[in-house]
ROMAR-466875 format. One record per residue (C-alpha): x, y, z; residue number from 1; residue in three letters. Coordinates in Angstrom, 2 decimals. Each point is the difference from the previous one (the first is absolute). Layout:
<sekols>
SEKOL         X         Y         Z   seq   type
SEKOL         X         Y         Z   NUM    ala
...
</sekols>
This chain:
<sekols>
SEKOL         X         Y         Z   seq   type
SEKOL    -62.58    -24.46    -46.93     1    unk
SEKOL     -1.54      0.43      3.76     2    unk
SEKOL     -3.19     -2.18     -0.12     3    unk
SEKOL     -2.73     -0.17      2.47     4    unk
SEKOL     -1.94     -3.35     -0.31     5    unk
SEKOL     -3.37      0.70      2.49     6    unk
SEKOL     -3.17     -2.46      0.35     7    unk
SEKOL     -2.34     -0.06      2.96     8    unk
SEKOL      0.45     -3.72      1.08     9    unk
SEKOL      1.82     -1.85      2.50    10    unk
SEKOL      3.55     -1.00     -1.12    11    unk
SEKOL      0.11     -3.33     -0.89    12    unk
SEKOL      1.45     -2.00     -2.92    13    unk
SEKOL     -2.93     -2.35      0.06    14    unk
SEKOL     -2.45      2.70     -0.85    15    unk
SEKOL     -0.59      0.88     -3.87    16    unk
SEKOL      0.38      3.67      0.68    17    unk
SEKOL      2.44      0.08      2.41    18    unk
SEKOL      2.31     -2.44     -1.97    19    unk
SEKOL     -0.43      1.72     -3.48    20    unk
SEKOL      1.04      3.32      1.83    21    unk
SEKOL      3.14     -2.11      1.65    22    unk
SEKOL      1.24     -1.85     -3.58    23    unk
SEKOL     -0.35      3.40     -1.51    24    unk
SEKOL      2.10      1.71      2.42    25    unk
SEKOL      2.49     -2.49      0.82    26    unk
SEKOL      0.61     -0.19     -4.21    27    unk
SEKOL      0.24      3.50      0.05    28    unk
SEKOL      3.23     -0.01      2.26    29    unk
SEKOL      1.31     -2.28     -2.05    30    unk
SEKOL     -0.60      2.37     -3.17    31    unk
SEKOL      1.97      2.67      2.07    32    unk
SEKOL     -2.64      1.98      1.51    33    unk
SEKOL     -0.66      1.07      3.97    34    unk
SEKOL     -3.64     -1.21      0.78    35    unk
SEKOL     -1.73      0.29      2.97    36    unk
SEKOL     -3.41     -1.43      0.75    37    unk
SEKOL     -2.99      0.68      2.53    38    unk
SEKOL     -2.55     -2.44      1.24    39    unk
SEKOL     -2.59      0.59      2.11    40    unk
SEKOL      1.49     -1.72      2.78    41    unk
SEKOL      2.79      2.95     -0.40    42    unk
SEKOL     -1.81      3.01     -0.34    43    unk
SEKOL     -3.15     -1.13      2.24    44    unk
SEKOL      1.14     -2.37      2.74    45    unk
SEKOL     -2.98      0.72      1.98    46    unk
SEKOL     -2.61      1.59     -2.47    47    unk
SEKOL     -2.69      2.16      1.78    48    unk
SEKOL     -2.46     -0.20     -2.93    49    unk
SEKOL     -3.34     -2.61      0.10    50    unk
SEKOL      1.58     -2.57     -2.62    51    unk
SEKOL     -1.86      0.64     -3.23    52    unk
SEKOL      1.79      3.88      0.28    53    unk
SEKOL      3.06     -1.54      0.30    54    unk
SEKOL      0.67      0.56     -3.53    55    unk
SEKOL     -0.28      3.46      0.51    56    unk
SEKOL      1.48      0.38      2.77    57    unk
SEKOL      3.39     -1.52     -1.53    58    unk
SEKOL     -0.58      2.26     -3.15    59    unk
SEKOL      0.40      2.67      2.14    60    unk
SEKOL      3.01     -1.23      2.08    61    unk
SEKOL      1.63     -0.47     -3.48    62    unk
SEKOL     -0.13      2.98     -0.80    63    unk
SEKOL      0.57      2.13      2.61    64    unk
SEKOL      3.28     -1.78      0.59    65    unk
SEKOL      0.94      0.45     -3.47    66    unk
SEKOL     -1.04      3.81     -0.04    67    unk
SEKOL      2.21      0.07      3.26    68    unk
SEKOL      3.36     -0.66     -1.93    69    unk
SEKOL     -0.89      0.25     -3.54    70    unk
SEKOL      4.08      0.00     -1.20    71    unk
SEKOL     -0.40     -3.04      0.96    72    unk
SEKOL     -0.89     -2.00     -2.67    73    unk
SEKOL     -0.04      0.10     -4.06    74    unk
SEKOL     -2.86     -1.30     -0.29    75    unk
SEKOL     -2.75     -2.37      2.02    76    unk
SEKOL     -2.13     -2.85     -0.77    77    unk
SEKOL     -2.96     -0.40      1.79    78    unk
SEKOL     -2.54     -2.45     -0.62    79    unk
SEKOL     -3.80      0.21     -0.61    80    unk
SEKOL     -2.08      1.44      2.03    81    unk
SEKOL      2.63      1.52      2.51    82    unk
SEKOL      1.33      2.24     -2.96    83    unk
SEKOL     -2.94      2.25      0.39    84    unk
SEKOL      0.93      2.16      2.77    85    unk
SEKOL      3.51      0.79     -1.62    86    unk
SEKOL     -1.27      0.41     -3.30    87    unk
SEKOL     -2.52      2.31      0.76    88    unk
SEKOL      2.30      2.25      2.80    89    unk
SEKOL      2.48      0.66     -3.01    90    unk
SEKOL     -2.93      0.73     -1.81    91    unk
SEKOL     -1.39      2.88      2.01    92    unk
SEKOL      3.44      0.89      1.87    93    unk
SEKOL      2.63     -0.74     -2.82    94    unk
SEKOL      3.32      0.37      0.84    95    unk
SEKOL      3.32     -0.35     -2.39    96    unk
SEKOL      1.53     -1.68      2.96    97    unk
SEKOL     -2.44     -2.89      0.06    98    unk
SEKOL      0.56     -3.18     -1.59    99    unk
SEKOL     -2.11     -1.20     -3.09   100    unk
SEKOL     -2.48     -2.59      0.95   101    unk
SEKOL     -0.44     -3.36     -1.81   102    unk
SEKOL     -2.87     -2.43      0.87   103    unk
SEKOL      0.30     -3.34      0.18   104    unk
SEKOL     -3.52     -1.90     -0.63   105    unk
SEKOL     -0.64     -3.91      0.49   106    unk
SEKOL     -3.42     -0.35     -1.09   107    unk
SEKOL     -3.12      1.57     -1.07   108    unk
SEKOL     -2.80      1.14      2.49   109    unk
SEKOL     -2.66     -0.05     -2.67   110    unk
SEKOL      0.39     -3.21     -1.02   111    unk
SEKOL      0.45     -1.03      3.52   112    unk
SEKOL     -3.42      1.84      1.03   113    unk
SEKOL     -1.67     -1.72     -3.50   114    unk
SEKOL      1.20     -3.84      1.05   115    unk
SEKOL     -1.35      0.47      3.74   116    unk
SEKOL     -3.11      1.35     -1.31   117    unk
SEKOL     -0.54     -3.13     -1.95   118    unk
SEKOL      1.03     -2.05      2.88   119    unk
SEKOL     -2.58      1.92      2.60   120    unk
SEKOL     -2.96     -1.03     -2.21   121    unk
SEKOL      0.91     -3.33      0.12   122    unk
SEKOL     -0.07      0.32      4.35   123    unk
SEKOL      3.60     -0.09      0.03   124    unk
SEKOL      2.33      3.05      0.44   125    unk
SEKOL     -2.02      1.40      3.64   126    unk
SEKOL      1.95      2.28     -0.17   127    unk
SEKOL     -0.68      1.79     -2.90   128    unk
SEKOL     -3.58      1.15      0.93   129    unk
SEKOL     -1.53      2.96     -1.18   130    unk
SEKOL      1.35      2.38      3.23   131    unk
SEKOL      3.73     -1.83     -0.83   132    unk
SEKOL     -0.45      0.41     -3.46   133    unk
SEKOL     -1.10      3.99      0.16   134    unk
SEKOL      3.07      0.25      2.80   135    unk
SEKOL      2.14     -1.44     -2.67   136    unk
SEKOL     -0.52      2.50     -2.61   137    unk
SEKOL     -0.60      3.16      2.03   138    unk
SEKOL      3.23     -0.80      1.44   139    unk
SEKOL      2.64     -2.58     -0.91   140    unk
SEKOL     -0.67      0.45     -3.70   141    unk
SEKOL      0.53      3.96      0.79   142    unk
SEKOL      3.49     -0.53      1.67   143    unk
SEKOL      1.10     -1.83     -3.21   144    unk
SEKOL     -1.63      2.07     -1.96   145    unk
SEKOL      2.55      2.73      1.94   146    unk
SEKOL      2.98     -1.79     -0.41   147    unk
SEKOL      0.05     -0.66     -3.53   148    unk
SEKOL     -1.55      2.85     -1.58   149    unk
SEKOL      2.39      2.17      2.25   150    unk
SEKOL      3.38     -2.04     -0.60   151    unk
SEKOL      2.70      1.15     -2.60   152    unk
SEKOL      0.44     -3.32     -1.23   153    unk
SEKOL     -1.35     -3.41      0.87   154    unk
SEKOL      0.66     -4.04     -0.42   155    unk
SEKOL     -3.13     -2.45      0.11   156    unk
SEKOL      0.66     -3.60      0.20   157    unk
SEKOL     -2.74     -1.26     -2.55   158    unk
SEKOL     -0.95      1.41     -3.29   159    unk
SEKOL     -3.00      0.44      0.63   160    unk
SEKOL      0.55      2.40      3.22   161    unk
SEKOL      2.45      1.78     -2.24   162    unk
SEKOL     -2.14      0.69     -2.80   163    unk
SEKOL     -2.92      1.19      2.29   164    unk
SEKOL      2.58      2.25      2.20   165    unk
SEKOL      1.22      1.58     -3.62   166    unk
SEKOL     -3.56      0.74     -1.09   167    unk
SEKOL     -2.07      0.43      2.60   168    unk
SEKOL      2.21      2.47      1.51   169    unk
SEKOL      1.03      2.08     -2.74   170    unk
SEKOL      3.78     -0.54      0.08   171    unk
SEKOL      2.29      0.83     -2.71   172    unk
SEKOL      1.41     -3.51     -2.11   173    unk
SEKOL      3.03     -0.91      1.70   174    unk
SEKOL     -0.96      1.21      3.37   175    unk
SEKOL     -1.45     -3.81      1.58   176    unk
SEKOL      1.62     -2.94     -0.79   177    unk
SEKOL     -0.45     -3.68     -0.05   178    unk
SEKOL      2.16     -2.26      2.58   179    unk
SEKOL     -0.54     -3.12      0.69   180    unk
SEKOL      0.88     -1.42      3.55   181    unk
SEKOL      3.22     -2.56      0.49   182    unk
SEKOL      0.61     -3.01      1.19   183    unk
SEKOL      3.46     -1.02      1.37   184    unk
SEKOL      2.30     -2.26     -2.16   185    unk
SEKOL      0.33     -2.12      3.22   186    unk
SEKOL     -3.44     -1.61     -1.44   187    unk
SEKOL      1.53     -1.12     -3.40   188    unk
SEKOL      0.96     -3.21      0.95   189    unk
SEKOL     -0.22     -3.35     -2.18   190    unk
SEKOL     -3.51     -2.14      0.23   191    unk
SEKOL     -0.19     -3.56      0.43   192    unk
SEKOL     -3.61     -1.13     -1.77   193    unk
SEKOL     -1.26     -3.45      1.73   194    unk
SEKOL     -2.62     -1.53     -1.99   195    unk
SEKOL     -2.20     -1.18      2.96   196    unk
SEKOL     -3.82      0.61      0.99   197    unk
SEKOL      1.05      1.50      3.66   198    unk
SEKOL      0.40      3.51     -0.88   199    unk
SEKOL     -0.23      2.59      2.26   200    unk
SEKOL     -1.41      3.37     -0.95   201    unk
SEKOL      1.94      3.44      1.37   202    unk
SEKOL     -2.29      3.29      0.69   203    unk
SEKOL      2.06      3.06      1.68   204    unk
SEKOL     -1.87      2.93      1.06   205    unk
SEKOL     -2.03      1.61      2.88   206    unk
SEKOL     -3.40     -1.69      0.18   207    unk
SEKOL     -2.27      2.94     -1.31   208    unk
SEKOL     -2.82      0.15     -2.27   209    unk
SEKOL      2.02      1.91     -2.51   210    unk
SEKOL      2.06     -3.03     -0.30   211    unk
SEKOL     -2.25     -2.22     -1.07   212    unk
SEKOL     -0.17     -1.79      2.64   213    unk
SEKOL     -3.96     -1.36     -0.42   214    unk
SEKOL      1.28     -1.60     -3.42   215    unk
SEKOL      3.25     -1.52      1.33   216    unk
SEKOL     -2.22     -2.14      2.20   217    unk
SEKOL     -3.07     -0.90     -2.43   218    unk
SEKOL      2.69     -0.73     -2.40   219    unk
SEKOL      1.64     -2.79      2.37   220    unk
SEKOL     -3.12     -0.94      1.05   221    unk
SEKOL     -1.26     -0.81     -3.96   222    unk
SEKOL      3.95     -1.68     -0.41   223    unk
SEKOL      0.08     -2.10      3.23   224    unk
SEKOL     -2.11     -2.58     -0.87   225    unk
SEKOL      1.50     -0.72     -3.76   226    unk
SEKOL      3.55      0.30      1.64   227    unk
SEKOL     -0.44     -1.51      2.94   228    unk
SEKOL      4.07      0.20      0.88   229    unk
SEKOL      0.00      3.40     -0.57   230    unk
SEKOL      0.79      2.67      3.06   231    unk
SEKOL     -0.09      3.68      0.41   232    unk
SEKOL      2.60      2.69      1.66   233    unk
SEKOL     -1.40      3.02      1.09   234    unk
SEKOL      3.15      2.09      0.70   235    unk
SEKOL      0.31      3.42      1.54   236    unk
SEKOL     -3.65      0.45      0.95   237    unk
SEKOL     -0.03      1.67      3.42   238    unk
SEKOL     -2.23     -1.72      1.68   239    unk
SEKOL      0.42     -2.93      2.37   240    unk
SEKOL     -0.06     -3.25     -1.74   241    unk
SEKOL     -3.37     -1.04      1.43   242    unk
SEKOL     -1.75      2.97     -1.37   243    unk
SEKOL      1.01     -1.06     -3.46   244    unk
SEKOL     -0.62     -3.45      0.74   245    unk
SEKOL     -3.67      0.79      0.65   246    unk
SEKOL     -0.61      1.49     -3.43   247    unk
SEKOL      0.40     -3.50     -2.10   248    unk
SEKOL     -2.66     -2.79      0.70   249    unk
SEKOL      1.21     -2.38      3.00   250    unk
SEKOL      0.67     -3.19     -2.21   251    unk
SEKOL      2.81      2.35     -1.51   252    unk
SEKOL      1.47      1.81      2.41   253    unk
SEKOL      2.77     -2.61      0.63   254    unk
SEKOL      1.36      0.63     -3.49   255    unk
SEKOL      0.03      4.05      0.40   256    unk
SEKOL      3.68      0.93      1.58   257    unk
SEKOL      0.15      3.33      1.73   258    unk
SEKOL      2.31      2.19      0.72   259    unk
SEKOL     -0.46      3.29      1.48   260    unk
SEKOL      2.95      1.92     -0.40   261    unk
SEKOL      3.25     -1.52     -2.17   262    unk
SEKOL      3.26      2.45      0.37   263    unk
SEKOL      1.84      1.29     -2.75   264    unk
SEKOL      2.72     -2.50     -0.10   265    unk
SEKOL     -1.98     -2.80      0.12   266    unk
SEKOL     -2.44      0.79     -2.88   267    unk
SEKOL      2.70     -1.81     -2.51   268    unk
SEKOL     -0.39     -3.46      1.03   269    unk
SEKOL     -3.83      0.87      0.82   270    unk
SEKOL     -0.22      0.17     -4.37   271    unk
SEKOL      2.23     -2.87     -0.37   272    unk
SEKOL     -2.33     -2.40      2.05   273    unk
SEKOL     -2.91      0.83     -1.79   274    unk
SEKOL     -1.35     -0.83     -3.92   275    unk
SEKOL     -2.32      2.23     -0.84   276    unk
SEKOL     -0.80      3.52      0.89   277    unk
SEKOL     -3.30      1.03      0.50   278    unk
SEKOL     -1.05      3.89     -0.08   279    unk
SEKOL     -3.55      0.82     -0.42   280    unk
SEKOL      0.44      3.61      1.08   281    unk
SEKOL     -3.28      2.38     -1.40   282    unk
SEKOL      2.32      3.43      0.32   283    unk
SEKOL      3.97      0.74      0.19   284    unk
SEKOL      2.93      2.11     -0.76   285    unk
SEKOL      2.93     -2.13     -1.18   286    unk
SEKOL     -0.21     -3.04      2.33   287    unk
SEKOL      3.13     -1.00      1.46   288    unk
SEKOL     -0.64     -3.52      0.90   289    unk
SEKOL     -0.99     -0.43     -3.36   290    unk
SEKOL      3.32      1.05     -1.28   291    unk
SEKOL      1.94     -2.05      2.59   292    unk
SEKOL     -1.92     -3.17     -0.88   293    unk
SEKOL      0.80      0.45     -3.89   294    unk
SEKOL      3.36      0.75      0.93   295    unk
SEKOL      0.11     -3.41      1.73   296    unk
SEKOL     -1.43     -1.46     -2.94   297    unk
SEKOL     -3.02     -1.23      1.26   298    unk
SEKOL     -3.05     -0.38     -2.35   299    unk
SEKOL     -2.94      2.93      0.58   300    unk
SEKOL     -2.98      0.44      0.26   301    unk
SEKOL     -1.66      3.58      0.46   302    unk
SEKOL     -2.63      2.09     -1.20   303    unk
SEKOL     -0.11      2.38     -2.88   304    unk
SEKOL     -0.23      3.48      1.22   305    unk
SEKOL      2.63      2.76      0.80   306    unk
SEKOL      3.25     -0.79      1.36   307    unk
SEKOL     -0.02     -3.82     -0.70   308    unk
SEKOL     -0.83      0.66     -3.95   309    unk
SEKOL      3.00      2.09     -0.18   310    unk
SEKOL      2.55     -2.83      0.51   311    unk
SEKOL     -2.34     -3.24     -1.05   312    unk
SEKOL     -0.52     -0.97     -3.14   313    unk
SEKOL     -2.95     -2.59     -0.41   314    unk
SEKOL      1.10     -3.32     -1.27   315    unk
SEKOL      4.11      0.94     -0.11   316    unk
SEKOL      0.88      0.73      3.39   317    unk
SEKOL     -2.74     -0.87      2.52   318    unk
SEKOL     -3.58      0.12     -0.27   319    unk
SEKOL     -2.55      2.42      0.03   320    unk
SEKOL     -3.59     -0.01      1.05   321    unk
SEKOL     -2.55      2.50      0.42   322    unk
SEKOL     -0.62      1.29      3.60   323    unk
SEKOL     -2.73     -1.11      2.05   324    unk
SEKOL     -0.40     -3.22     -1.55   325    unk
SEKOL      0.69     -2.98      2.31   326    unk
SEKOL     -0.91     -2.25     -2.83   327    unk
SEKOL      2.83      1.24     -2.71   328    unk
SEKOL      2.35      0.15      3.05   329    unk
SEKOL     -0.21     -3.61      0.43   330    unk
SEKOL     -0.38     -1.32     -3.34   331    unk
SEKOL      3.05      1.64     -0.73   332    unk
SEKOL      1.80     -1.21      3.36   333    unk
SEKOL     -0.97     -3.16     -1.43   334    unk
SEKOL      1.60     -0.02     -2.91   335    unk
SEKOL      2.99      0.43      1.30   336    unk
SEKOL     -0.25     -2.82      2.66   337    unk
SEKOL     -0.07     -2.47     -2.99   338    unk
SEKOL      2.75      1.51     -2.11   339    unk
SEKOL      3.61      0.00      1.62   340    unk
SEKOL      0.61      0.90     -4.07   341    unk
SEKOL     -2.13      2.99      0.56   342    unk
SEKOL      1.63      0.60      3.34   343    unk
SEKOL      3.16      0.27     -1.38   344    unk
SEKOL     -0.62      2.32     -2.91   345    unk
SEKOL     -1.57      2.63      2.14   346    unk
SEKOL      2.04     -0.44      2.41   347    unk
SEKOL      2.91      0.50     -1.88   348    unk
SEKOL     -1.44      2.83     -1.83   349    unk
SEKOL     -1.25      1.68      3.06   350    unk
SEKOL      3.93      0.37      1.56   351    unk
SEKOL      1.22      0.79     -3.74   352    unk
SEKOL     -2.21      3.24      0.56   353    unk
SEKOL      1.09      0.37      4.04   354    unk
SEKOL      3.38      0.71     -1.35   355    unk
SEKOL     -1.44      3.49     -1.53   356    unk
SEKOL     -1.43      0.92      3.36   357    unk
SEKOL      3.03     -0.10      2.13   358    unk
SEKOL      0.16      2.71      2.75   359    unk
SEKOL      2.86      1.30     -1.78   360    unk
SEKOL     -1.12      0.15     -3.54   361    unk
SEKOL     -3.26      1.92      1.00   362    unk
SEKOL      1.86      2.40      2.35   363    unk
SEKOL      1.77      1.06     -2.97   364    unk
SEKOL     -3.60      1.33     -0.79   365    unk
SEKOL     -0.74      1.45      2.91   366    unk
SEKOL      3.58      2.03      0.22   367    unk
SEKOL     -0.97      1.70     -3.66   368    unk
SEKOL     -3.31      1.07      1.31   369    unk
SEKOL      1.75      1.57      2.99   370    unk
SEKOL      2.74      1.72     -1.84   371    unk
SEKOL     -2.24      1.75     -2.34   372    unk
SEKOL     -2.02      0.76      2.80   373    unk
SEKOL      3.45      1.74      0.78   374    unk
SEKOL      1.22      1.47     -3.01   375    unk
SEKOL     -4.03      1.81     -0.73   376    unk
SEKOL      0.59      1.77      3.32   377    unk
SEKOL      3.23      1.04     -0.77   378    unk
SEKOL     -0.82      2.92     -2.13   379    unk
SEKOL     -2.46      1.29      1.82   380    unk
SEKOL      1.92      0.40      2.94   381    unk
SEKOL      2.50      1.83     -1.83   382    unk
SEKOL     -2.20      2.44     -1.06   383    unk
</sekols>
């Protein structure tokens, strides 16, 4: 097949979108197929829209460039929202020429726009005020709404996403499917367990509210006392090291490590010097940090909502918690401090299920929904 790949982000491996769109393509060509894929940084090197249109305005560079050669693909997956432009053009212009349209989604927006609520009337989440929150739904929730109710087929990364972009949306069974993110096998790499009281704790992901973030640091706050060897990594955050710093007491910054930006290659040995992962995220698709640190066999620790329930098993393969609860989040951090027995088992357990999750098992997935994306056209276009 001809595959177009398109998702309105910069091009970068180290980004979740950007690198699930890259580990799908590149497995792809090695399943045969011709892919091509379009970031923003290709279709919009210098975009002329204020940047909360920028969605739109790479909706609409998608396709127009598409509706410019349309032979030239079989079929295209674009993800949520930027879908909505396409979806909605073949809609209201249809043409036997163009090619059918599957979505790809990461997340839910509704359960993204419940969690921040939550958050903003606790003070936290500023941004998620009333005029944010109305902008939210009058728009963003509109462009997904677009893209998936407009798409041929579709692939959502959590179940929950999946179920709610099958019902909500009125799509016939068969239409959305459920596929999980990857993680590479480079990650699957034997564990050596030390039985010692210096452990160091491993969080990867931008510093946002939706991450958790609040509870990461009352959680270490409630733990540093009781473990007083213990230390914290705060990985990938994007924010200068000071900034992060200042949101943990003074007496503890020296024991938080921070690193603003880790590349791709190094993320390996980033898992392997660390015990115990740490993930107190309120909202996400299908984490890939997550999956990389249960690859690597490291213990977890994450909260049970979509996305992280999916692959986490309470008590058999890392530990689950309920979001927004600093308290749960530590006393089950703790546990695992004083158990290299329990550190083992989960962590074993937790790269047992990695090795289902390999970018090229759940490509597989992905290349059936494209093909019948295919194959439905077909016969219309011979008619």
């Amino acid at each position: 097949m001809k595959i177009l790949i398109a998702t309105g982000v910069m091009r970068s491996k180290e980004a979740g979108a950007a690198g699930v769109a890259l580990n799908h393509a590149e497995q792809l060509r090695n399943l045969g197929h011709q892919v091509d894929t379009w970031f923003l940084d290709d279709l919009l090197p210098s975009p002329r829209w204020p940047v909360r249109f920028q969605e739109l305005e790479f909706a609409l560079a998608v396709s127009r460039r598409i509706r410019q050669n349309p032979s030239l693909y079989d079929v295209v997956n674009i993800h949520a929202p930027w879908a909505c432009v396409y979806g909605l053009s073949r809609k209201f212009f249809p043409s036997a020429a163009l090619p059918p349209c599957v979505f790809t989604l990461q997340g839910s927006e509704e359960r993204y726009a419940y969690a921040m609520r939550f958050e903003h009337k606790k003070g936290r989440a500023t941004a998620f005020a009333w005029k944010n929150r109305v902008w939210h739904r009058l728009y963003r929730q509109t462009l997904y709404d677009l893209a998936i109710s407009n798409a041929d087929f579709g692939n959502v990364a959590n179940r929950e996403g999946w179920i709610l972009s099958e019902l909500k949306y009125g799509h016939l069974p068969g239409r959305i499917w459920y596929i999980p993110n990857g993680t590479d096998s480079e990650f699957l790499q034997p564990r050596s367990f030390v039985d010692t009281d210096a452990l160091r704790l491993l969080f990867v992901g931008t510093w946002l509210d939706r991450k958790g973030v609040f509870y990461l640091v009352e959680s270490f706050v409630q733990l540093a006392p009781r473990l007083p060897k213990l230390s914290l990594t705060v990985a990938g955050c994007a924010l200068p090291e000071e900034v992060i710093r200042g949101k943990f007491p003074a007496d503890l910054r020296s024991r938080v490590n921070v690193l603003p930006l880790v590349k791709r290659e190094a993320m390996p040995n980033l898992y392997a010097t660390h015990d115990i992962f740490v993930f107190p995220s309120l909202v996400e698709g299908m984490p890939l940090t997550l999956l990389e640190a249960m690859a690597s066999a490291m213990p977890v620790v994450t909260t049970n909502t979509c996305g992280m329930a999916d692959v986490v098993e309470n008590g058999l393969n890392g530990i689950l918690v309920p979001p927004a609860d600093s308290s749960q989040l530590a006393a089950a951090t703790e546990s695992l401090c004083k158990s290299i027995e329990l550190r083992k088992s989960l962590g074993a357990a937790a790269q047992e299920t990695a090795r289902r999750y390999t970018w090229a098992a759940v490509t597989l997935k992905l290349e059936h929904v494209l093909r019948s994306a295919v194959l439905t056209e077909e016969p219309s276009k011979q008619q």
